[in-house]
N, CA, C and O atoms as a printed pandas DataFrame, in Angstrom:
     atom_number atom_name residue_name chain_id  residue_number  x_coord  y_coord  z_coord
0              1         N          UNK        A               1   28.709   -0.598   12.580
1              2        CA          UNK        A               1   29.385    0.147   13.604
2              3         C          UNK        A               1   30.677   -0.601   13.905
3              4         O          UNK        A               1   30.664   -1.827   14.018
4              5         N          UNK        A               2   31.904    0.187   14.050
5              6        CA          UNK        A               2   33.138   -0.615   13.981
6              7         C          UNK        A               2   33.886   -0.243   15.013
7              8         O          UNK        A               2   34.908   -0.840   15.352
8              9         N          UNK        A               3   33.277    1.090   15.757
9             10        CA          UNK        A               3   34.549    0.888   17.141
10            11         C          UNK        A               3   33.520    0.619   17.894
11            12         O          UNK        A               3   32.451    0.267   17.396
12            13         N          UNK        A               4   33.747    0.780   19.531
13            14        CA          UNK        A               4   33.511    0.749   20.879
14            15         C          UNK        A               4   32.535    1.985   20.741
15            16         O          UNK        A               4   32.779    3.110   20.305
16            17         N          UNK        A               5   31.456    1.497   21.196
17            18        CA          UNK        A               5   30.347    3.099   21.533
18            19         C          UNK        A               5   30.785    3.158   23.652
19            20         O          UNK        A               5   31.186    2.318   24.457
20            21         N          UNK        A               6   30.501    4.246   23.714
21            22        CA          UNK        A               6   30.640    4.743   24.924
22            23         C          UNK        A               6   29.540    5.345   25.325
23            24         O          UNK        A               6   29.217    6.383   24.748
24            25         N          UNK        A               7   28.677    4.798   26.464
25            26        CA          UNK        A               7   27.568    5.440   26.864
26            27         C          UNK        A               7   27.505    5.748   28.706
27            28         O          UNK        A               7   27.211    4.977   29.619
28            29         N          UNK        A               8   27.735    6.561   28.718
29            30        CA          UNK        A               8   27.376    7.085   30.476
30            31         C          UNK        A               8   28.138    6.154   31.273
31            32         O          UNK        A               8   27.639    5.343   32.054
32            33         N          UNK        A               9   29.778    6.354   30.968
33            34        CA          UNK        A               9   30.599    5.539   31.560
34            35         C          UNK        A               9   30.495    4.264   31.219
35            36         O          UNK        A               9   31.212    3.567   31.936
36            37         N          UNK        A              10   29.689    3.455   30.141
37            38        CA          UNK        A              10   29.856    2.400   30.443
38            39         C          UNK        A              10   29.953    1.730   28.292
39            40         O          UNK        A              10   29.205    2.044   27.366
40            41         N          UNK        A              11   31.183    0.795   28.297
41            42        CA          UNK        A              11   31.814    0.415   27.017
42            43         C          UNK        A              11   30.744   -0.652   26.652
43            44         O          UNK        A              11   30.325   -1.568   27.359
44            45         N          UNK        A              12   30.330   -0.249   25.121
45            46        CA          UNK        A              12   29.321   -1.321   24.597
46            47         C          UNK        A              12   30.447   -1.673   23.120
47            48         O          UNK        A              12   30.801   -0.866   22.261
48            49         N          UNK        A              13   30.822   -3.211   23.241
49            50        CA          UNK        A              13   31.446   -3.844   22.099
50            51         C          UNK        A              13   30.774   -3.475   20.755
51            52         O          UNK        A              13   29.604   -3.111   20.639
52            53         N          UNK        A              14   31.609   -3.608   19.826
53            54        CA          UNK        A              14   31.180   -3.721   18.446
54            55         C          UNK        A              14   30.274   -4.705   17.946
55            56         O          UNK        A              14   30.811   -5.623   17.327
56            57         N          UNK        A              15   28.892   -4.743   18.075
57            58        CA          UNK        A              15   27.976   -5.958   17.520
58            59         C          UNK        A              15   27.122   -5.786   18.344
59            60         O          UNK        A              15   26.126   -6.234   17.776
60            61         N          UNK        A              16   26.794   -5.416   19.372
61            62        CA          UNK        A              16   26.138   -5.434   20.498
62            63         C          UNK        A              16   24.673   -4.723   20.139
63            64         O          UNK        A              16   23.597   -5.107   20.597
64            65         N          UNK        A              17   24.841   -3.715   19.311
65            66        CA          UNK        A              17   23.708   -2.749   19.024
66            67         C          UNK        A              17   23.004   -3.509   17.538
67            68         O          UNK        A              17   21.787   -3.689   17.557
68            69         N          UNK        A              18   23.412   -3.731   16.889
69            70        CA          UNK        A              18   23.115   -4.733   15.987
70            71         C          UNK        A              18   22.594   -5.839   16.148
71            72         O          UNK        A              18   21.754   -6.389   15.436
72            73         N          UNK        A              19   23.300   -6.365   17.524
73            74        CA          UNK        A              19   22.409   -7.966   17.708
74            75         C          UNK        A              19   20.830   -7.157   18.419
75            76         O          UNK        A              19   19.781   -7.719   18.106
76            77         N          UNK        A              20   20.755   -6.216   19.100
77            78        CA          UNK        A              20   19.593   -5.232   19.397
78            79         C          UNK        A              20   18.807   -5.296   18.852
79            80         O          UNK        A              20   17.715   -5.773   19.157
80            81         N          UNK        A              21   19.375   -4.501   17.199
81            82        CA          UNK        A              21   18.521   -4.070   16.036
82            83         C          UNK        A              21   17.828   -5.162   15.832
83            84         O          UNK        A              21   16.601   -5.253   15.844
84            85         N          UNK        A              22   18.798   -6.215   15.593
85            86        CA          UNK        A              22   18.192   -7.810   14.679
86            87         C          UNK        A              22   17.136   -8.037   14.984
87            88         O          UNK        A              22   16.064   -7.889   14.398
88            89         N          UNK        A              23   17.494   -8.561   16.303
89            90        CA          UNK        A              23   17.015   -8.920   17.420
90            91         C          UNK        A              23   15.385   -7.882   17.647
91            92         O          UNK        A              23   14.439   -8.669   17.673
92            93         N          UNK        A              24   15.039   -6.797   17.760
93            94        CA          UNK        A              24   13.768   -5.917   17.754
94            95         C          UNK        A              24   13.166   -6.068   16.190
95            96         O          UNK        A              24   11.944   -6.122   16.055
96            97         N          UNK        A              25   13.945   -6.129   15.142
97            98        CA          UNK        A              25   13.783   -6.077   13.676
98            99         C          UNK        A              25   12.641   -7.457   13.741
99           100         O          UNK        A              25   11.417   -7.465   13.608
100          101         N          UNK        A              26   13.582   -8.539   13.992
101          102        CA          UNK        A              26   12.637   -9.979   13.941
102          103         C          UNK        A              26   11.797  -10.339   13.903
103          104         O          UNK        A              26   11.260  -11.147   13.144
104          105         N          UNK        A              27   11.202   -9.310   15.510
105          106        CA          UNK        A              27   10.065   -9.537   16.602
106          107         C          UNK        A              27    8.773   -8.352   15.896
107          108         O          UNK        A              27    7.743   -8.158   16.541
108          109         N          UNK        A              28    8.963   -7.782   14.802
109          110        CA          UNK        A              28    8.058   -7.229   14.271
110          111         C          UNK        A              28    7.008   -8.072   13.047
111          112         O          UNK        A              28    7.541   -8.414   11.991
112          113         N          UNK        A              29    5.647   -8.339   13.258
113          114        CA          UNK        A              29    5.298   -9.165   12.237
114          115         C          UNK        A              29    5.111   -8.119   11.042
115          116         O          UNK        A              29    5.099   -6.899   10.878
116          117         N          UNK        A              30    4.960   -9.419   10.223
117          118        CA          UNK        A              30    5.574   -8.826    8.983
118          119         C          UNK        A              30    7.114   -9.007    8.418
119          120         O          UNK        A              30    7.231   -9.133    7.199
120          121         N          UNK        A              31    8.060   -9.023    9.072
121          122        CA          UNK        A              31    9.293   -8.780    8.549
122          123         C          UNK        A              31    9.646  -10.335    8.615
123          124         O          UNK        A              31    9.240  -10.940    9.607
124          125         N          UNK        A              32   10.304  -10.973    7.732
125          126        CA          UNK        A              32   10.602  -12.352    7.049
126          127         C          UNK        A              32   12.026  -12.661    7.758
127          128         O          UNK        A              32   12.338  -13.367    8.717
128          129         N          UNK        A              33   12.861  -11.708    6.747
129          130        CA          UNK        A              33   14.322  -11.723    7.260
130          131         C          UNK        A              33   14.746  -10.340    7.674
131          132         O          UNK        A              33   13.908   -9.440    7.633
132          133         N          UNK        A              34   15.892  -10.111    8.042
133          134        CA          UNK        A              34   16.694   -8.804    8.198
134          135         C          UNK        A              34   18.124   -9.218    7.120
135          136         O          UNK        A              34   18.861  -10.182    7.331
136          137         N          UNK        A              35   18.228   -8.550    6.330
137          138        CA          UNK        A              35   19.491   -9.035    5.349
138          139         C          UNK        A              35   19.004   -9.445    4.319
139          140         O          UNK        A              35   17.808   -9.186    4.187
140          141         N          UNK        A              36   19.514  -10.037    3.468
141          142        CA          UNK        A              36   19.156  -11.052    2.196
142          143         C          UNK        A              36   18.894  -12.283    2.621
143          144         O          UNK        A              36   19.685  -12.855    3.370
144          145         N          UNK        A              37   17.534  -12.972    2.126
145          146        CA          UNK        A              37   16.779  -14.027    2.216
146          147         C          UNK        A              37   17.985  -15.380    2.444
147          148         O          UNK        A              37   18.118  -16.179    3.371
148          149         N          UNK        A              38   18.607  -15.231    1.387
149          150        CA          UNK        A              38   19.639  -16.690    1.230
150          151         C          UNK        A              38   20.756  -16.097    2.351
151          152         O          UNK        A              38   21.341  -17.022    2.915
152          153         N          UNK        A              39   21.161  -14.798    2.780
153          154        CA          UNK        A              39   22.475  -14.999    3.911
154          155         C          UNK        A              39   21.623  -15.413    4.956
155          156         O          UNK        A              39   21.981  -16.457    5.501
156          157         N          UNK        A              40   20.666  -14.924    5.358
157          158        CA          UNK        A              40   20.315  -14.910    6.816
158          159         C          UNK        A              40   19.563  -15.983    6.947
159          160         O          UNK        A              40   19.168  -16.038    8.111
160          161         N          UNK        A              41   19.080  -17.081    6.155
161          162        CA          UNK        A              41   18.383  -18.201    6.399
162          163         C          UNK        A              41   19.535  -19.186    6.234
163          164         O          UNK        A              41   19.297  -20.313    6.670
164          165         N          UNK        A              42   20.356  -19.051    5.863
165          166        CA          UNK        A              42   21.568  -19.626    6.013
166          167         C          UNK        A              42   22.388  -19.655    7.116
167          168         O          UNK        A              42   22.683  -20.629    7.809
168          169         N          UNK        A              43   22.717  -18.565    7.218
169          170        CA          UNK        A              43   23.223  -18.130    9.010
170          171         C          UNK        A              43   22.550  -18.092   10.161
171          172         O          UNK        A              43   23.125  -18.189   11.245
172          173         N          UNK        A              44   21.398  -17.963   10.049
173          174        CA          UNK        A              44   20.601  -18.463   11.127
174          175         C          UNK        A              44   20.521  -19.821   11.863
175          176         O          UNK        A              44   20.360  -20.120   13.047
176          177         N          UNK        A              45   20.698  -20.562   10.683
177          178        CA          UNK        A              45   20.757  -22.208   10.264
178          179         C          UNK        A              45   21.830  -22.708   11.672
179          180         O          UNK        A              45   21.500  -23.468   12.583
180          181         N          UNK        A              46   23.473  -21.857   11.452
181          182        CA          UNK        A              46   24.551  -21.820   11.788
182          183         C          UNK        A              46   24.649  -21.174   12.792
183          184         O          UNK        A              46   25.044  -21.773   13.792
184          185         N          UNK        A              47   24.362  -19.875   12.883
185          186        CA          UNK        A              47   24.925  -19.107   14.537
186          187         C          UNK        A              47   23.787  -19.117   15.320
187          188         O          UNK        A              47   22.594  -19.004   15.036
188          189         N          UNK        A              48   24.550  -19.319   16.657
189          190        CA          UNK        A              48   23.480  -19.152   18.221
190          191         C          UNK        A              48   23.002  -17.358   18.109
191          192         O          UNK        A              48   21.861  -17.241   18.556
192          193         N          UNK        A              49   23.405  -16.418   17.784
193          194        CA          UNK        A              49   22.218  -15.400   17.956
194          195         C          UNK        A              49   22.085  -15.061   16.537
195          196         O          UNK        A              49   22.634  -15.561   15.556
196          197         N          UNK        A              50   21.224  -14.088   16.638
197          198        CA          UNK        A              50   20.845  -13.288   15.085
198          199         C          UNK        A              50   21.871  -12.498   14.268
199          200         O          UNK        A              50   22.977  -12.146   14.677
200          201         N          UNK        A              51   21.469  -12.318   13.329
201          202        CA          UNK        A              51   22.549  -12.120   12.506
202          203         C          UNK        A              51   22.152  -10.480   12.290
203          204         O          UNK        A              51   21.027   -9.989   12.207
204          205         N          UNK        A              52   23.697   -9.696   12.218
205          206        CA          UNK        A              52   23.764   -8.636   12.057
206          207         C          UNK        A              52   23.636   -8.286   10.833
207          208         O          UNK        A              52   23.127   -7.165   10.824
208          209         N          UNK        A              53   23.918   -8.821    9.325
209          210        CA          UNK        A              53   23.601   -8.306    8.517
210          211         C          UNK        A              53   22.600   -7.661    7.939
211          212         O          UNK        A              53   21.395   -7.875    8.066
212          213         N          UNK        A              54   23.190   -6.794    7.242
213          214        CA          UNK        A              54   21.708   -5.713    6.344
214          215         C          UNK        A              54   21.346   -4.770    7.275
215          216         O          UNK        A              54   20.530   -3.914    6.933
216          217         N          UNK        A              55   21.925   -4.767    8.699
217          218        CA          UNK        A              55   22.183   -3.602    9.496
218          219         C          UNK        A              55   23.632   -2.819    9.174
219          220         O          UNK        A              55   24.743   -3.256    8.874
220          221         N          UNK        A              56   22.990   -1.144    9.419
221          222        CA          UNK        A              56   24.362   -0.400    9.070
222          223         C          UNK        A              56   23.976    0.557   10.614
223          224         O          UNK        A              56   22.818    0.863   10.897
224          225         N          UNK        A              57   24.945    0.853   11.314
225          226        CA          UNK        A              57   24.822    1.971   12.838
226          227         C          UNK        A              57   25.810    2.780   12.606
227          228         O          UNK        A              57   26.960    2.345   12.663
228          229         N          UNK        A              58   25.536    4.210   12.276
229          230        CA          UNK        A              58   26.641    5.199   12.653
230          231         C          UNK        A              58   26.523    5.938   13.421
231          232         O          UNK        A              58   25.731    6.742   12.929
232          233         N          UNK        A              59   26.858    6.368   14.678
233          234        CA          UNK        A              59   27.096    7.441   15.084
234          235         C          UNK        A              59   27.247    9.080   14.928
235          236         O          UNK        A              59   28.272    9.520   14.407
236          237         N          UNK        A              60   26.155   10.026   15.412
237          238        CA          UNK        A              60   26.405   11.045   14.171
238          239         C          UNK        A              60   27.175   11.976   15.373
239          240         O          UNK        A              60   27.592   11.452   16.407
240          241         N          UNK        A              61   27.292   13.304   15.114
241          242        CA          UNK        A              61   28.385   14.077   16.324
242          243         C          UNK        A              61   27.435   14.196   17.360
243          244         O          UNK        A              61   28.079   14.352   18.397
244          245         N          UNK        A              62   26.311   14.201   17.582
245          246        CA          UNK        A              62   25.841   14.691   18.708
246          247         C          UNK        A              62   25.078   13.410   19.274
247          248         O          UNK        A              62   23.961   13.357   19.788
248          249         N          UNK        A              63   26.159   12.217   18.990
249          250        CA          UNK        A              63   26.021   10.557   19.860
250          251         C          UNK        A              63   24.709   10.092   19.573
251          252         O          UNK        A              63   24.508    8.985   20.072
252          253         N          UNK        A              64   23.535   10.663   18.800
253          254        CA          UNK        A              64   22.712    9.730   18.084
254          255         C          UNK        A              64   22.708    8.829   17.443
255          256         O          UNK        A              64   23.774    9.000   16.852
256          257         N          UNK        A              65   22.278    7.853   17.034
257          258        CA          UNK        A              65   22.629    6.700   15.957
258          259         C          UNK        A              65   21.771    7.088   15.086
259          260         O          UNK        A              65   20.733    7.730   15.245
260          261         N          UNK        A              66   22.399    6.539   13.859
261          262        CA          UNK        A              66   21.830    7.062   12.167
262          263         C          UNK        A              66   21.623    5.389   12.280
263          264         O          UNK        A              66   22.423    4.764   12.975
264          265         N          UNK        A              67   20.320    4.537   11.447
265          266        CA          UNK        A              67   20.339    3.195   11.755
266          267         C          UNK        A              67   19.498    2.971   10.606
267          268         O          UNK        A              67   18.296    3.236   10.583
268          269         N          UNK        A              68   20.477    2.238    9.189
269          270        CA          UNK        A              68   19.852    1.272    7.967
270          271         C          UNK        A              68   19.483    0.121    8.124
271          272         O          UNK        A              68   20.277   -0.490    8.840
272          273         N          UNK        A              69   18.295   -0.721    7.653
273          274        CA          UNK        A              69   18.111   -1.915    8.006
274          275         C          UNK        A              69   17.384   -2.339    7.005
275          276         O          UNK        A              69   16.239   -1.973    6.739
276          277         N          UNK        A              70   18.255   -3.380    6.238
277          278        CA          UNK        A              70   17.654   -3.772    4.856
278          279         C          UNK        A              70   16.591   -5.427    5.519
279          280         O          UNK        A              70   16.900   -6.025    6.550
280          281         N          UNK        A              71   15.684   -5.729    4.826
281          282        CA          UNK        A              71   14.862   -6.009    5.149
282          283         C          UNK        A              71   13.880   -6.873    4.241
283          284         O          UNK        A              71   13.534   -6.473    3.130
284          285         N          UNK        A              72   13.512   -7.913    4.705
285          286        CA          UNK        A              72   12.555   -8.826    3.451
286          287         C          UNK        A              72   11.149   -9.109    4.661
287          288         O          UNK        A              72   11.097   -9.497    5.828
288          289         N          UNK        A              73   10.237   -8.717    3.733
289          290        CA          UNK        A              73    8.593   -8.338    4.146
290          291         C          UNK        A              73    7.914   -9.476    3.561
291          292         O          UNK        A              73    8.049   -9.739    2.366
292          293         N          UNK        A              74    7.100  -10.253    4.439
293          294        CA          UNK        A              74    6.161  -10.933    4.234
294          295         C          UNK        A              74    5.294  -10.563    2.828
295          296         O          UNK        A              74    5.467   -9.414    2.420
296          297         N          UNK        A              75    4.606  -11.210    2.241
297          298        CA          UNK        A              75    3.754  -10.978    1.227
298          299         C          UNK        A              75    2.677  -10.663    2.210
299          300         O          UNK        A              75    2.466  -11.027    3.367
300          301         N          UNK        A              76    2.003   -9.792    1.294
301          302        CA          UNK        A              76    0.587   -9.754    1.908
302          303         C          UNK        A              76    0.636   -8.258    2.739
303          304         O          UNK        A              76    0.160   -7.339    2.071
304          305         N          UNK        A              77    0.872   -8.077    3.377
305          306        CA          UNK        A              77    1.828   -7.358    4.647
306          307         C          UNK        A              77    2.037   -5.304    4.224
307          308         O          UNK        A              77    3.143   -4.893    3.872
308          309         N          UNK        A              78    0.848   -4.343    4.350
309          310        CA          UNK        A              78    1.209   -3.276    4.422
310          311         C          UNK        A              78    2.464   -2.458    4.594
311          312         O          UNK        A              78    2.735   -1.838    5.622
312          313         N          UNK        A              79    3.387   -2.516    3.247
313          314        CA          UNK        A              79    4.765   -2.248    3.198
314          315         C          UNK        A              79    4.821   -0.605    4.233
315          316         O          UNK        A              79    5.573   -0.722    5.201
316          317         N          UNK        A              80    4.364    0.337    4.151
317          318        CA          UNK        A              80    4.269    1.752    4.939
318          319         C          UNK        A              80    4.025    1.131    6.528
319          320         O          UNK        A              80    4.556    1.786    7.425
320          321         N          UNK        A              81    3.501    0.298    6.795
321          322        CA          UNK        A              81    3.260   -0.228    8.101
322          323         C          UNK        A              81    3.894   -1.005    8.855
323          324         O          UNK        A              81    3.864   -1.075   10.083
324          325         N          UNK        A              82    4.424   -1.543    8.182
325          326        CA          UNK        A              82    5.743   -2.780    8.963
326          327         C          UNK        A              82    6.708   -1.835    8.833
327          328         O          UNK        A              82    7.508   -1.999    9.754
328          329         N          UNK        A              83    7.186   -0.468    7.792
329          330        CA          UNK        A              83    8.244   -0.042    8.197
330          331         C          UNK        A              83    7.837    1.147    9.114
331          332         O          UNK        A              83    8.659    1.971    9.514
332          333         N          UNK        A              84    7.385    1.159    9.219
333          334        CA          UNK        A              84    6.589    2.318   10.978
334          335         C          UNK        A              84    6.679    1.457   11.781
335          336         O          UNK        A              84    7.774    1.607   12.324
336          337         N          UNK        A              85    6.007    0.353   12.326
337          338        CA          UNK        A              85    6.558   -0.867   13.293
338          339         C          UNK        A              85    7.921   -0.836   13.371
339          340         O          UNK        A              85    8.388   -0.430   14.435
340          341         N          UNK        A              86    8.406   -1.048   12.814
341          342        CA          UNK        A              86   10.090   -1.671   12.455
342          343         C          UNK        A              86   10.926   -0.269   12.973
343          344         O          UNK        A              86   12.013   -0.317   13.549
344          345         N          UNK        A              87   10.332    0.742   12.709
345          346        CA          UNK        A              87   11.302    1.720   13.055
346          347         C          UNK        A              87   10.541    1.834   14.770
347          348         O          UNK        A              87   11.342    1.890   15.704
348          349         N          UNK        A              88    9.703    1.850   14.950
349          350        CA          UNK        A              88    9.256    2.166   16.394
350          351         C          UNK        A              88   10.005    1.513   17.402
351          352         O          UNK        A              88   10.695    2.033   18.278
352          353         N          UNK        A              89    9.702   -0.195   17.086
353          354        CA          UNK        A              89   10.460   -1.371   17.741
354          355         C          UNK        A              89   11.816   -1.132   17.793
355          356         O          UNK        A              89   12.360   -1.068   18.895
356          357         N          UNK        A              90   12.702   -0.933   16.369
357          358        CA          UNK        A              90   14.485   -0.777   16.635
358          359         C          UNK        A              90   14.513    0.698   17.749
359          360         O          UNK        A              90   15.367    0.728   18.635
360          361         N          UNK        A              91   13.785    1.545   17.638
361          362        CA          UNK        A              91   14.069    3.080   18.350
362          363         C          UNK        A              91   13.851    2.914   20.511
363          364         O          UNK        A              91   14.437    3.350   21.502
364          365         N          UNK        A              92   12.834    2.154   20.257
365          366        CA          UNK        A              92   12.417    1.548   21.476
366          367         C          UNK        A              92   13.275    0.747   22.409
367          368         O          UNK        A              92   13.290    0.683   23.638
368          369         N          UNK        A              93   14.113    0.045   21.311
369          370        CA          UNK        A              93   14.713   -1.222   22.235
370          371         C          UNK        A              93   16.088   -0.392   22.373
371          372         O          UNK        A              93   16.742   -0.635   23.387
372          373         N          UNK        A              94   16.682    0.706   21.331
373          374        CA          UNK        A              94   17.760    1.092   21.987
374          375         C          UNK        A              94   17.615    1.839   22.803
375          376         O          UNK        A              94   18.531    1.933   23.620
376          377         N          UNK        A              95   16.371    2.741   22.971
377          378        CA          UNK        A              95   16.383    3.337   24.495
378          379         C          UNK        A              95   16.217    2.713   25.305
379          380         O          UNK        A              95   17.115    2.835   26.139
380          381         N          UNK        A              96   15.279    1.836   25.640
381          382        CA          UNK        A              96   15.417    1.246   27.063
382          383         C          UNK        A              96   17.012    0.334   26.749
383          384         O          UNK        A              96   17.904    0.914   27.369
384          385         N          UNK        A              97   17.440   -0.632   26.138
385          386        CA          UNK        A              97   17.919   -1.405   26.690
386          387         C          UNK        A              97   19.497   -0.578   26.662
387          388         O          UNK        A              97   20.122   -0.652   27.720
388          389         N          UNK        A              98   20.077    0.101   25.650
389          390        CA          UNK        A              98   20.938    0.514   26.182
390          391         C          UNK        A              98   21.459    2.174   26.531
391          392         O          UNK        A              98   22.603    2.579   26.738
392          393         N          UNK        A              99   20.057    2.993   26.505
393          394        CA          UNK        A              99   20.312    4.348   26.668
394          395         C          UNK        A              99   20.752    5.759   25.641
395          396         O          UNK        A              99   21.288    6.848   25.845
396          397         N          UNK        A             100   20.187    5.032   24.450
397          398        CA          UNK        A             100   20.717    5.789   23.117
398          399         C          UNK        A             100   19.603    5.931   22.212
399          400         O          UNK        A             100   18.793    5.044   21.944
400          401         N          UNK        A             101   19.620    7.275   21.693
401          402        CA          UNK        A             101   18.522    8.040   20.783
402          403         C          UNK        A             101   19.200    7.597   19.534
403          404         O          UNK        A             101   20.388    7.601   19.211
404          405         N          UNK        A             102   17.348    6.940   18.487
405          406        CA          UNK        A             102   17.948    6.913   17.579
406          407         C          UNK        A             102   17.634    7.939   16.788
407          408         O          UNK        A             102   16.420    8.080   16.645
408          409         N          UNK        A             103   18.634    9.071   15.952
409          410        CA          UNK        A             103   17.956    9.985   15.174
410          411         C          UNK        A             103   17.049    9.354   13.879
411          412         O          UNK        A             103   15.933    9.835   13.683
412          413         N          UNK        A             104   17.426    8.539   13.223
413          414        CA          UNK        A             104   17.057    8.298   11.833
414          415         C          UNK        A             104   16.801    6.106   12.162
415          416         O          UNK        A             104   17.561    5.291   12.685
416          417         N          UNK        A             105   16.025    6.019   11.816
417          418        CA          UNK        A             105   16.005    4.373   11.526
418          419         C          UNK        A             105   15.594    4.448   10.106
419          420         O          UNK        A             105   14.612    5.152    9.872
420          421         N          UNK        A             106   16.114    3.907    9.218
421          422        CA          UNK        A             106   15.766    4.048    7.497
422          423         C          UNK        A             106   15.603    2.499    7.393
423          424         O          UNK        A             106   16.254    1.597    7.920
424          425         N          UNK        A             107   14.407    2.470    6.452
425          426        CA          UNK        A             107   14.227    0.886    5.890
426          427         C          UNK        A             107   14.228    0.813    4.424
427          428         O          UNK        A             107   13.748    1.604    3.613
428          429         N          UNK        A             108   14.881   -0.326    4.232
429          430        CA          UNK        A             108   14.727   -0.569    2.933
430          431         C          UNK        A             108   13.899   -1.961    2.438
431          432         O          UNK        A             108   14.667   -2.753    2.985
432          433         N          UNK        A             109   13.379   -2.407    2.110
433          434        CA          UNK        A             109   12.578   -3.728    1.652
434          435         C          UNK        A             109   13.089   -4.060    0.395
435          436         O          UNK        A             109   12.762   -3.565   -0.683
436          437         N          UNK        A             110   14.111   -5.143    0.661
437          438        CA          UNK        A             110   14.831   -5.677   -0.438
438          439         C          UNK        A             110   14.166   -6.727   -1.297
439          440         O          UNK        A             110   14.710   -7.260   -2.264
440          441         N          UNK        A             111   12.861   -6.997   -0.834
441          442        CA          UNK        A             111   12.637   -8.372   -0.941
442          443         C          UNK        A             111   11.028   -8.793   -0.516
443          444         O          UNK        A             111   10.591   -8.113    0.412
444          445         N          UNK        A             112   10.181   -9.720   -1.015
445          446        CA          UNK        A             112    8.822   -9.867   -0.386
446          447         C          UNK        A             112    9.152  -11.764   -0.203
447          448         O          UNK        A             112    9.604  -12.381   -1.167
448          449         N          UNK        A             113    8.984  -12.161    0.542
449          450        CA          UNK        A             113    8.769  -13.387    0.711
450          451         C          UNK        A             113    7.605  -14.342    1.017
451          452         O          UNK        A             113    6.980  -14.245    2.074
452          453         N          UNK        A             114    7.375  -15.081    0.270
453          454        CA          UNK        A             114    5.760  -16.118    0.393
454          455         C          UNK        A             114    5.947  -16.739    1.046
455          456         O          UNK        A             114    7.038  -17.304    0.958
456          457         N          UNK        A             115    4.747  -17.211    2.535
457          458        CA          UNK        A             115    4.516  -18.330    3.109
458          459         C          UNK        A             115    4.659  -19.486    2.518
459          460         O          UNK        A             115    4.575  -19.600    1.295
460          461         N          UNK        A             116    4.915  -20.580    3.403
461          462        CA          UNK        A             116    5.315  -22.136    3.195
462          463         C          UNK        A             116    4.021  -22.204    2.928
463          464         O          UNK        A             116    3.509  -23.282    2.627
């Protein structure tokens, strides 16, 4: 998402809905990383919040969000089920926290990752 979303009078920056996504994406078990294994264990390493990558947010005309979220899944881990979680959790946290329907949350599972 690359401009300013506008919601009920009130301006939400560019990144804001993304650090959301990450951020709800994370907190689902099952899900490893959000992004590719080597960016986001890398950048995590480095930045104070979560990392937006492997999230895509568009806006469709009737102010819904369309919402991609590429994604690396635990081994072991009911792939149909973490992405039903994953979409419940991202759909959830943008309604309550900032007042926006998501039409579509799409997952992709780029990746399976093994426990230490």
């Amino acid at each position: 998402m690359s401009n300013e979303l506008s919601v009920e009078g009130m301006s939400i920056a560019p990144g804001v809905v993304e650090t959301i996504i990450s951020i709800a994406a994370n907190e689902v078990d099952g899900v490893a990383s959000v992004g590719s294994f080597a960016t986001s264990s890398i950048r995590s390493m480095l930045a104070a919040k979560p990392s937006a990558a492997g999230i895509e947010v568009v806006v469709d005309d009737d102010g819904r969000l369309r919402i991609t979220i590429h994604v690396e899944v635990y081994y072991g881990f009911v792939l149909p089920e973490v992405a039903a979680n994953l979409r419940q959790s991202v759909a959830d946290a943008l309604l309550v926290q900032v007042g926006l329907e998501a039409a579509s949350v799409d997952i992709f599972v780029d990746g399976l990752q093994f426990a230490a």
